[in-house]
C-alpha positions in Angstrom: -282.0 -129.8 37.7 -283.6 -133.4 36.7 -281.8 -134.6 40.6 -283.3 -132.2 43.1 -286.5 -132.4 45.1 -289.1 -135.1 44.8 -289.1 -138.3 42.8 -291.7 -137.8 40.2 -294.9 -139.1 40.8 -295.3 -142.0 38.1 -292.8 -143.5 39.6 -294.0 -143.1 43.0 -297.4 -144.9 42.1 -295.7 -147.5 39.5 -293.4 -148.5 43.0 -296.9 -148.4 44.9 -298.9 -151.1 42.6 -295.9 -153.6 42.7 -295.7 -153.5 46.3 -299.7 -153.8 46.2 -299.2 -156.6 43.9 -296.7 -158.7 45.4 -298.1 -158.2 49.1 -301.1 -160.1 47.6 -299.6 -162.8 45.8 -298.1 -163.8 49.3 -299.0 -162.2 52.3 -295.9 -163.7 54.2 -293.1 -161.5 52.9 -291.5 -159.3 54.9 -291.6 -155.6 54.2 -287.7 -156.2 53.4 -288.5 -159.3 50.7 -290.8 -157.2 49.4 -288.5 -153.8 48.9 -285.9 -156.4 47.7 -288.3 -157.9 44.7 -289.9 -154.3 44.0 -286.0 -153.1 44.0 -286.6 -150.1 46.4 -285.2 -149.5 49.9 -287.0 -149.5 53.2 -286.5 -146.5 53.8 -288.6 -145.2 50.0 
């Protein structure tokens, strides 16, 4: 089943660089503007 357990990990480190790369293009976001751009939740 595609659905169960964890996300795969591509994913999971594609999510990780856009984070990386938008928390140095402006240091001021907040960890919610930032999960809003990268289009995850705060809670991934």
């Amino acid at each position: 089943d595609p659905r169960s357990g964890r996300p795969s990990t591509s994913a999971d480190d594609a999510h990780i660089e856009r984070v990386k790369e938008s928390a140095r293009q402006n240091r001021r976001l907040t960890v919610r503007e930032i999960a809003d751009e990268v289009g995850i939740s705060l809670g991934s």
